[in-house]
C-alpha positions as CSV (number, residue, x, y, z in Angstrom):
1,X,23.9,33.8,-17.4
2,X,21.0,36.0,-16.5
3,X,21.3,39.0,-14.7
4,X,21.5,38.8,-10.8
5,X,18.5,39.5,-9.6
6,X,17.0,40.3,-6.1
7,X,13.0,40.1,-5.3
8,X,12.5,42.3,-2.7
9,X,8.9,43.1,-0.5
10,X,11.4,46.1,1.1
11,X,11.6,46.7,4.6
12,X,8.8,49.9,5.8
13,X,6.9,50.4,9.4
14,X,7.8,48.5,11.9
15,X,5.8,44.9,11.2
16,X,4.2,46.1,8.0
17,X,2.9,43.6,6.2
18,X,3.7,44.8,2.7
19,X,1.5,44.1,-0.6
20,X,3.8,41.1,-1.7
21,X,0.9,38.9,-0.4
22,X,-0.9,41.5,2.3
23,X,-5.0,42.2,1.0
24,X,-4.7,45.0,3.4
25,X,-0.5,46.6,3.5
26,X,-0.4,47.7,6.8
27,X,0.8,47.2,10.2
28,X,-1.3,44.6,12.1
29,X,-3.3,45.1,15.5
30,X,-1.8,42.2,16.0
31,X,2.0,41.2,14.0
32,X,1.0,39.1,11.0
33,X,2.8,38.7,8.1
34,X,1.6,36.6,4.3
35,X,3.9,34.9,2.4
36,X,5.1,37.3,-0.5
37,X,3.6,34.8,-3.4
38,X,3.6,37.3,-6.0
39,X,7.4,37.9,-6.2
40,X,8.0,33.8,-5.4
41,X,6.8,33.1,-9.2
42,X,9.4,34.7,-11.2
43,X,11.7,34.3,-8.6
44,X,11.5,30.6,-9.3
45,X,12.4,31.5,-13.4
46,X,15.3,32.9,-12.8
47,X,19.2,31.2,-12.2
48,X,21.0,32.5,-9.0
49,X,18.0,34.9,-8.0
50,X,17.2,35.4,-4.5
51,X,14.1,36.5,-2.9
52,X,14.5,38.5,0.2
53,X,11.4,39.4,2.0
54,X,12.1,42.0,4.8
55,X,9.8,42.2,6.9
56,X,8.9,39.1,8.8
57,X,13.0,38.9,8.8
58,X,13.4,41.9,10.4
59,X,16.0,42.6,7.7
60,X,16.6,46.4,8.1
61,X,16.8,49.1,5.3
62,X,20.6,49.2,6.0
63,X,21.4,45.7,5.6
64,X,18.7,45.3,2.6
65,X,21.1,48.4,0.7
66,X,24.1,46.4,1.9
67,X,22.3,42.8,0.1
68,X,21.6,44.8,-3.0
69,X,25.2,46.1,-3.5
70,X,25.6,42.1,-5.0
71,X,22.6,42.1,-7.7
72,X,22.5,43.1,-11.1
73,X,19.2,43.9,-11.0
74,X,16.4,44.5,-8.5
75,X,12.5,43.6,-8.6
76,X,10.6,46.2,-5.9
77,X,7.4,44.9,-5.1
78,X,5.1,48.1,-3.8
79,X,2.1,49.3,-2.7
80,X,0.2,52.6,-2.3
81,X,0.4,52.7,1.3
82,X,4.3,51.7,1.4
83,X,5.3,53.9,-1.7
84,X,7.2,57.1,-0.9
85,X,9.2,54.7,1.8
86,X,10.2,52.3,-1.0
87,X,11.1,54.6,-3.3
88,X,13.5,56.4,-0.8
89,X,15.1,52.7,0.1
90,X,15.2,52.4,-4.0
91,X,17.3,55.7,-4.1
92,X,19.7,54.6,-1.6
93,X,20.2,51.0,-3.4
94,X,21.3,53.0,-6.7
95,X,23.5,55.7,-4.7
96,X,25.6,52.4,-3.2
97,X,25.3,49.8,-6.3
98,X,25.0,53.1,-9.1
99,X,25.2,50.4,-11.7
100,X,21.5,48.0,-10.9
101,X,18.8,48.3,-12.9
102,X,15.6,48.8,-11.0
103,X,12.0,47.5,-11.6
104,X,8.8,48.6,-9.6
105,X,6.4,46.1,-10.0
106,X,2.5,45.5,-8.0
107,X,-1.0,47.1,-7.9
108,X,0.2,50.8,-6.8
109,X,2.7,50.9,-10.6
110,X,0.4,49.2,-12.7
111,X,-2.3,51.8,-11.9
112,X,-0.3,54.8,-11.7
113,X,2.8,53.7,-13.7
114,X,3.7,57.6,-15.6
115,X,3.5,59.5,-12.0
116,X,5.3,56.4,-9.7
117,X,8.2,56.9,-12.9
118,X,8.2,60.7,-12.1
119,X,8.3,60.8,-8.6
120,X,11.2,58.4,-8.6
121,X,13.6,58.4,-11.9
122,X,15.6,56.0,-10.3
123,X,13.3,53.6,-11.2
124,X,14.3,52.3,-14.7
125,X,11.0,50.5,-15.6
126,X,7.9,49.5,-14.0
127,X,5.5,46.5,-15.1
128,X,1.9,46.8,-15.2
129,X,-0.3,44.1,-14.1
130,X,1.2,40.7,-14.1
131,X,4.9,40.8,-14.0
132,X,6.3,37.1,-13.9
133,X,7.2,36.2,-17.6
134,X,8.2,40.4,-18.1
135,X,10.7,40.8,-15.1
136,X,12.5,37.0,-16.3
137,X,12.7,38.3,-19.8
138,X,14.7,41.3,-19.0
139,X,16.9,39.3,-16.6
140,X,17.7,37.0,-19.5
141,X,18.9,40.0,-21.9
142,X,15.3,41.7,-23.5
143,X,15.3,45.0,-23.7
144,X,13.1,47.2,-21.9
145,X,11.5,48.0,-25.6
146,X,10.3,44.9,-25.8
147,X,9.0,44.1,-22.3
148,X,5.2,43.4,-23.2
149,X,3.3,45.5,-20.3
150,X,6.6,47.7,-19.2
151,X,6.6,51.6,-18.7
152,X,9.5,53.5,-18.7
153,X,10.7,57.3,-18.8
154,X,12.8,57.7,-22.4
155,X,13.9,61.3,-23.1
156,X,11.7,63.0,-20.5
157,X,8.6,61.4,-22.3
158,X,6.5,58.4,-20.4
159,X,6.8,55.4,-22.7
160,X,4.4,52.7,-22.3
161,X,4.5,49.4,-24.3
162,X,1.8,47.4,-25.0
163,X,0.1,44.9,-22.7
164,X,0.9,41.3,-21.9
165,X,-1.5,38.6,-22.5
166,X,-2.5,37.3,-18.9
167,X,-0.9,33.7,-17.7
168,X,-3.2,30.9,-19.1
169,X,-1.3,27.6,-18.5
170,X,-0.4,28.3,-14.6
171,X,1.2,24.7,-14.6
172,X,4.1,26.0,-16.3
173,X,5.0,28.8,-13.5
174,X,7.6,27.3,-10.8
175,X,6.2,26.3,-7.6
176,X,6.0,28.7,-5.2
177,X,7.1,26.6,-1.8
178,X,10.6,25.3,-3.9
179,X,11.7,29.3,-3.6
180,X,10.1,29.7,-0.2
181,X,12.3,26.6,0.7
182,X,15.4,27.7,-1.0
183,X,15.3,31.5,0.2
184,X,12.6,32.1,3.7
185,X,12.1,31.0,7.0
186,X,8.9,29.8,7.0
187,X,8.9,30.1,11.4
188,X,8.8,34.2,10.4
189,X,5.7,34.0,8.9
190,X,2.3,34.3,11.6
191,X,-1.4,35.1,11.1
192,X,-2.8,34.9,14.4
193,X,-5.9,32.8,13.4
194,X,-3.5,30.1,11.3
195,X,-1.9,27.5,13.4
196,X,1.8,27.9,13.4
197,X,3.8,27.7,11.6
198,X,1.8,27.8,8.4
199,X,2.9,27.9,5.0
200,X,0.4,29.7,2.0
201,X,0.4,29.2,-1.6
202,X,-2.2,30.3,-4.8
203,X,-4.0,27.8,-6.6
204,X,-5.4,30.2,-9.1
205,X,-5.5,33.4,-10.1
206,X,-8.1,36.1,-10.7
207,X,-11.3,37.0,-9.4
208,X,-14.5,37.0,-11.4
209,X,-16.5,38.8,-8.3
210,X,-17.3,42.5,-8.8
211,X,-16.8,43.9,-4.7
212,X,-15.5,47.5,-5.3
213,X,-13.5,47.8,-2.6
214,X,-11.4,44.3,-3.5
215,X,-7.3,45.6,-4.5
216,X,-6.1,42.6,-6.2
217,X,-8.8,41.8,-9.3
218,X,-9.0,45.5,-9.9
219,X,-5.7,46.4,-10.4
220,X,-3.2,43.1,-10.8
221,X,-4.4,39.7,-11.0
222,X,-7.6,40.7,-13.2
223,X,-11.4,39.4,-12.8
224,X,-10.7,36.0,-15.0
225,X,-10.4,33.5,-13.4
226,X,-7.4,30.6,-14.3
227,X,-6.8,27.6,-12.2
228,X,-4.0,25.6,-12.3
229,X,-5.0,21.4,-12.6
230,X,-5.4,19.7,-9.4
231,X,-2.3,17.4,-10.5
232,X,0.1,20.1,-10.3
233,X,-1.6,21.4,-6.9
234,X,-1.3,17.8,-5.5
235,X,2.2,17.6,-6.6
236,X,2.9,21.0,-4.6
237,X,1.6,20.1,-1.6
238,X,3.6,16.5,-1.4
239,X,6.7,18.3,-2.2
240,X,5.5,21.0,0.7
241,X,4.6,18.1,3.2
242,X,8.5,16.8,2.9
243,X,9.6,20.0,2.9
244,X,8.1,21.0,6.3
245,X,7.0,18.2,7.9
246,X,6.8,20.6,11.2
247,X,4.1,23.4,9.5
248,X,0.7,23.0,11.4
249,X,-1.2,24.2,8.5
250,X,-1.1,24.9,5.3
251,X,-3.5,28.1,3.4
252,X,-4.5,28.5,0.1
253,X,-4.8,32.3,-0.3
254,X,-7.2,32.4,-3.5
255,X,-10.8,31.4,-4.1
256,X,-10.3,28.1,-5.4
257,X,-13.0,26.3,-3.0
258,X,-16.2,28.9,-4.0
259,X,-16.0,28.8,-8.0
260,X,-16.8,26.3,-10.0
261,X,-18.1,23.2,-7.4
262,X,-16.8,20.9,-9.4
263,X,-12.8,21.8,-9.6
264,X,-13.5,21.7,-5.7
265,X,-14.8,18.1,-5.6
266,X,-11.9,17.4,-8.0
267,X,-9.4,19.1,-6.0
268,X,-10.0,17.9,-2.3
269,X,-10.2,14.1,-4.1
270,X,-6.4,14.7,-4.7
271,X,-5.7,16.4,-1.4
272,X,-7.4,13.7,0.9
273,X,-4.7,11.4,0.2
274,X,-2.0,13.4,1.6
275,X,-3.7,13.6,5.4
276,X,-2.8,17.4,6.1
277,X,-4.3,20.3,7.5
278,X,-5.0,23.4,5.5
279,X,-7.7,26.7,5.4
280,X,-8.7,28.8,2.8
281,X,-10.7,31.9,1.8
282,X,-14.3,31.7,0.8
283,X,-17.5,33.4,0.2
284,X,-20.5,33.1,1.5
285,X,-21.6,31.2,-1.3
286,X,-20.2,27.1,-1.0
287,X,-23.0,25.2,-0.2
288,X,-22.8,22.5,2.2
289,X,-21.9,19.7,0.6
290,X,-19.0,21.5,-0.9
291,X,-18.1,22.4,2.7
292,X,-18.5,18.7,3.7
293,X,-15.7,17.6,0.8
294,X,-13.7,19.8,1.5
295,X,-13.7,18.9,5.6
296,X,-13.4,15.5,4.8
297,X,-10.2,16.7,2.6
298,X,-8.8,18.0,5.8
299,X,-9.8,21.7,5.6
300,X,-9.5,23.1,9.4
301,X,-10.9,27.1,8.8
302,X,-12.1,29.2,6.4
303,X,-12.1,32.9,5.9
304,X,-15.4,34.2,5.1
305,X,-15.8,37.9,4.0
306,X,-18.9,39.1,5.2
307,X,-18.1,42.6,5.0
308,X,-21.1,44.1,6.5
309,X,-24.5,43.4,8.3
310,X,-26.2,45.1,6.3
311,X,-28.1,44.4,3.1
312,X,-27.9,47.8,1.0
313,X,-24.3,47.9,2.0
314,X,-23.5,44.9,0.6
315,X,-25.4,45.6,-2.8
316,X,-23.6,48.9,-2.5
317,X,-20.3,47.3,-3.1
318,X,-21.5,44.5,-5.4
319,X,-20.7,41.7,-3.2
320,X,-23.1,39.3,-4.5
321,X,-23.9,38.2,-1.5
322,X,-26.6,38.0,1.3
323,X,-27.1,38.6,4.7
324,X,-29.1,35.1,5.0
325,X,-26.7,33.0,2.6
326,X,-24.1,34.3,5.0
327,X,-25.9,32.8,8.1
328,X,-26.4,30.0,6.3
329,X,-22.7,29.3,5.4
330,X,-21.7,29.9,9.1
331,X,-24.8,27.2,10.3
332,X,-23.0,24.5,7.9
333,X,-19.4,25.3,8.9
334,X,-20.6,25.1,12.5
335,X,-22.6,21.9,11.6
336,X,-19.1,20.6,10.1
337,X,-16.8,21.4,12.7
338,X,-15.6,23.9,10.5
339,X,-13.7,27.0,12.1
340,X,-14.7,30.2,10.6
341,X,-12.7,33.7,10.6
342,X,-14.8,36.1,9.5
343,X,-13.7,39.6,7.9
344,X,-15.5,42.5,8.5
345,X,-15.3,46.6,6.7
346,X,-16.4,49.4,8.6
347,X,-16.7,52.7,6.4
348,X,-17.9,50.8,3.0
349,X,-20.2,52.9,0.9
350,X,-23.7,53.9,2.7
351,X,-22.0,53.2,6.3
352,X,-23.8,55.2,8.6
353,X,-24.0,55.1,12.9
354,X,-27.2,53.0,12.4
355,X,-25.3,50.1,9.8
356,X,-22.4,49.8,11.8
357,X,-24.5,48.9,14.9
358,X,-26.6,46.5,12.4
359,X,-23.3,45.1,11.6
360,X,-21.7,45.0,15.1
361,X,-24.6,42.7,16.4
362,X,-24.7,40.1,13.5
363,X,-21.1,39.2,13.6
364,X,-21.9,38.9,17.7
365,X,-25.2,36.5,16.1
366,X,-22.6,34.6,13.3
367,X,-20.3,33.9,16.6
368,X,-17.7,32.7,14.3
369,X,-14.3,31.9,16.3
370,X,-12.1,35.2,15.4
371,X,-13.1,38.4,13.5
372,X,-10.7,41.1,12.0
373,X,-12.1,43.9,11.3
374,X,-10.8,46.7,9.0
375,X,-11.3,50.3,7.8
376,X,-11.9,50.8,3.9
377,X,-9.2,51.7,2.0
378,X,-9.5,53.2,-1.2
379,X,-7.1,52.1,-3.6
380,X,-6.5,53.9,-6.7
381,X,-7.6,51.7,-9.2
382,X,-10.9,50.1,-7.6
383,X,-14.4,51.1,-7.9
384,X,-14.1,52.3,-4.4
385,X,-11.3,54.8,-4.8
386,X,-13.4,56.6,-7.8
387,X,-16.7,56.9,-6.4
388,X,-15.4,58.4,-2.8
389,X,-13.1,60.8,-5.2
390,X,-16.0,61.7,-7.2
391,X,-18.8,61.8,-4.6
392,X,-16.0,64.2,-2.2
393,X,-15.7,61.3,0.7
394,X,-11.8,61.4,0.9
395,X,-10.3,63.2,4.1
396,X,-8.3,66.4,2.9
397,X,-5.0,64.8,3.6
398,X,-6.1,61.1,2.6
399,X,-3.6,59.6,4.4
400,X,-3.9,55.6,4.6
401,X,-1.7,55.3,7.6
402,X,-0.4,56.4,10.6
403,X,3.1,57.6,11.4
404,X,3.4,53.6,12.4
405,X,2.2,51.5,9.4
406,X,-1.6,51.0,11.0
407,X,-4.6,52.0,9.0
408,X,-6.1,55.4,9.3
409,X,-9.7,55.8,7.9
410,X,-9.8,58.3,4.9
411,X,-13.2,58.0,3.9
412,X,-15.8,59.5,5.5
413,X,-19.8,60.3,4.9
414,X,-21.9,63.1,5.3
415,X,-22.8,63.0,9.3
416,X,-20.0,60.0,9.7
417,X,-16.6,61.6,10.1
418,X,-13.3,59.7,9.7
419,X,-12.5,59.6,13.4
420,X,-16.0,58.1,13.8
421,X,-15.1,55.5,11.2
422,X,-12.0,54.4,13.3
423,X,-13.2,54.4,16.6
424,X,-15.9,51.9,15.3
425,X,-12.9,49.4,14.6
426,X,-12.3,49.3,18.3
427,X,-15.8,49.3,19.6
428,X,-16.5,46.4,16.9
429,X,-13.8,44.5,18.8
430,X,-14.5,45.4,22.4
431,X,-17.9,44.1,22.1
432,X,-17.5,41.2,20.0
433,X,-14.5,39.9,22.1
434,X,-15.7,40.8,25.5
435,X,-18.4,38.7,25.6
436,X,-18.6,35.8,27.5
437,X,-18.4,33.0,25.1
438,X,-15.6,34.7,23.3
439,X,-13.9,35.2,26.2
440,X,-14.4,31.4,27.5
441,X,-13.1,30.5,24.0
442,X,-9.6,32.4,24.3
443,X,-9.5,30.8,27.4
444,X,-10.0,27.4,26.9
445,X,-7.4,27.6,24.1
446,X,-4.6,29.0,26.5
447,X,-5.2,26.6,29.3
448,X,-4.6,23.6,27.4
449,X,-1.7,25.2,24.8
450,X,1.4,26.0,26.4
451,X,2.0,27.5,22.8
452,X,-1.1,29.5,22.7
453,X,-1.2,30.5,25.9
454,X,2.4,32.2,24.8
455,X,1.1,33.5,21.7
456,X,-2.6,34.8,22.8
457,X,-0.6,37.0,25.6
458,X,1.8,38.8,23.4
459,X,-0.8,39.0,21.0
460,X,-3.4,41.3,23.6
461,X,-0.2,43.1,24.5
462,X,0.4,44.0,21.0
463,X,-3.8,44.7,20.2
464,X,-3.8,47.0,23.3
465,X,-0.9,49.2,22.7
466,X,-2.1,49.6,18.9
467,X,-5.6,50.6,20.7
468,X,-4.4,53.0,22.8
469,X,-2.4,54.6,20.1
470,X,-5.5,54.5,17.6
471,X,-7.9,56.3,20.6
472,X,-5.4,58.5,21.2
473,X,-5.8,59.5,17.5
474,X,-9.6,60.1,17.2
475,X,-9.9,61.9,20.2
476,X,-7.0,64.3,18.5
477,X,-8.8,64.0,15.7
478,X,-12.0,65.3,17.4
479,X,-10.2,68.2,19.5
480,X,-9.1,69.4,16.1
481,X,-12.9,69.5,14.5
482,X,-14.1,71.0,17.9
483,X,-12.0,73.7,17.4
484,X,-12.5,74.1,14.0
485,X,-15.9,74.3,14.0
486,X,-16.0,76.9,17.1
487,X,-18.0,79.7,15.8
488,X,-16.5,83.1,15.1
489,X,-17.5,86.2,16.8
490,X,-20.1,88.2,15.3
491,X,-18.9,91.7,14.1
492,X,-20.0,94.5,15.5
């Protein structure tokens, strides 16, 4: 039998949505949590493991130390932003079970695997990169020596063993939605723009696009990109249906559908079939008659990075992308009845007053039916996170987050400070939301969703109190350079 083996996304801040699945581990404006696919592989590999994801469970740090005093062995997924919390829940785990071995896994240890070992030597290994086939091994008796892509502290001295071939065949992994099945409560699980209850899977992996600021390609999954066969994808999502015959929607949380045309027209041939509802991510990129297959496949809403308004902005992060292809995919989706969330960055490289106005007013000319907008986080291991190191754009104490899980800004330009940077988030949504044709939208969806109405109330209760905490923040924030930059007296 193979070691017993728990997958834990640990418990942190208050409704943070960890990097098991999170783009962005933080605690929402509004709660939100994604499904923790990256731990859901291996967790499928291995006999009598369990998968126990936190937050959306509300599972306290307590009860999780209670849980672990059963395993054998414990899979940590972390990230930078949830770090020195997980390694303190990881210390209390070995003082009550002193006999599990623990593994750190995720893009925060496969970037900085020799000082994540040293500032925790509870942690018995970490794995680099991708981590399904590595974590199952040792569960089935390898030995940390021969873990391809493991790190490890022997005798004082920071081994690391060499690095594992990336997954080709992706048929062969288990599917994800059998361990969500067997292990989560998919009602837990909530993304305010996804219909609820919702249900997210990968269909490939990797990321051949070069955006700086993007975590996952940099640092775990890699650039290339592997797809599994629309077969095994189909086979999934009939499974799923019978699973869950309640879920609303179903997402696919990769960027299958803006590739290679063709394995879209191929895929959405073997969804139509199945009559469901799902959304996806995209670029600005599909063309319309890609959009139009995939509608027709039952595609509801797609996620569309635009990233900025502005044009230098967006070469400046090598998004490969325009400001007119972007208006073009929004005219098509609109055309289609396609919904479209777009994501938005204040703070990117070259972000000055001037480009975050430019911004501000074409999301308000896209119109597209929600908006999140976010600060840029430098992760170590991206693009991003070297040049603002190099050029001297971090904040002195570089903190991510607040002393509640949201996102601080930490980068900041000559003439655009920090607080500037976050206030932005807020005006971005003020004016984009308090518009009339946003507002008659929210509106017409509560008055004829008993549901939504529910959910769009506790949802502005939730965005407001976050705001208020957030002003109250930058104007600190200011007070503290006001007083700072008061000048001395002259000396006699």
């Amino acid at each position: 039998m193979p070691l017993k083996t728990l997958f834990l996304n640990p418990p942190s801040f208050e409704n943070f949505d960890g990097g098991a699945g999170s783009r962005w581990p933080a605690t929402r404006e509004i709660e939100s949590y994604w499904y923790p696919v990256w731990l859901a592989y291996p967790a499928g590999m291995i006999e009598g493991a369990r998968l126990l994801d936190a937050p959306p469970h509300h599972i306290s740090a307590e009860e999780t130390i209670q849980i672990a005093r059963d395993y054998e062995f414990l899979v940590l997924f972390t990230s930078t932003p949830g770090f020195p919390g997980d390694i303190r829940i990881a210390q209390k785990i070995k003082e009550a079970n002193p006999g599990i071995k623990i593994a750190f896994v995720g893009p925060h240890v496969s970037v900085l695997p020799e000082k994540s070992l040293k500032a925790c030597p509870v942690i018995d290994f970490v794995v680099r990169k991708e981590f399904d086939h590595a974590v199952a091994d040792y569960a089935h008796g390898k030995p940390v020596e021969e873990i391809l892509g493991a790190s490890y502290l022997k005798n004082g001295s920071v081994v690391h063993n060499a690095d594992s071939a990336q997954i080709q065949d992706l048929d062969s992994l288990p599917h994800v939605t059998d361990v969500y099945k067997r292990d989560l409560d998919v009602t837990k699980y909530n993304v305010p723009f996804l219909l609820y209850p919702f249900v997210s899977l990968y269909t490939t992996r990797g990321c051949p696009a070069q955006c700086t600021f993007c975590l996952w390609p940099q640092t775990l999954s890699g650039h290339p990109w592997r797809k599994r066969s629309a077969d095994d994808v189909a086979q999934e999502m009939a499974k799923a249906i019978e699973y869950w015959p309640n879920v609303r929607e179903f997402f696919f949380d990769d960027d299958t559908f803006n590739i290679q045309k063709a394995r879209t027209i191929e895929l959405c041939a073997k969804l139509k079939p199945l009559n469901f509802t799902w959304s996806c991510t995209s670029r600005v990129t599909t063309d319309y008659e890609t959009l139009q297959a995939m509608k027709e496949a039952g595609c509801r809403l797609l996620i569309v990075g635009y990233e900025s308004g502005d044009q230098q902005i967006l070469k400046n992060i090598k998004k490969g992308a325009t400001i007119e292809r972007a208006r073009q995919i929004t005219k098509d989706c609109h055309k289609l009845g396609l919904v479209i969330h777009g994501d938005f960055i204040m703070g990117l490289p070259g972000e000055t007053r001037a480009t975050i106005d430019n911004t501000i007013k074409f999301a308000k000319e896209l119109d597209v039916e929600t908006i999140q907008v976010s600060v840029a986080h430098a992760y170590p291991g991206t693009e991003l996170f070297d040049y603002a190191v190099k050029n001297g754009f971090m904040v002195a104490d570089e903190k991510m987050l607040d002393d509640t899980g949201h996102q601080l800004a930490h980068i900041q330009y000559p003439g655009l400070p920090a607080d500037e940077i976050l206030s932005a988030v807020h005006r971005f949504y003020d004016e984009y939301y308090f518009r009339p044709k946003a507002v008659f939208r929210i509106l017409r969806k509560a008055a004829f969703n008993g549901v939504e109405r529910r959910r769009l109330y506790k949802e502005a209760k939730t965005f407001l109190k976050t705001r208020s905490m957030r002003n109250k923040w930058v104007k600190a924030k200011r007070e503290e350079h006001d007083s700072a930059t008061v000048a001395e007296p002259e000396k006699a």
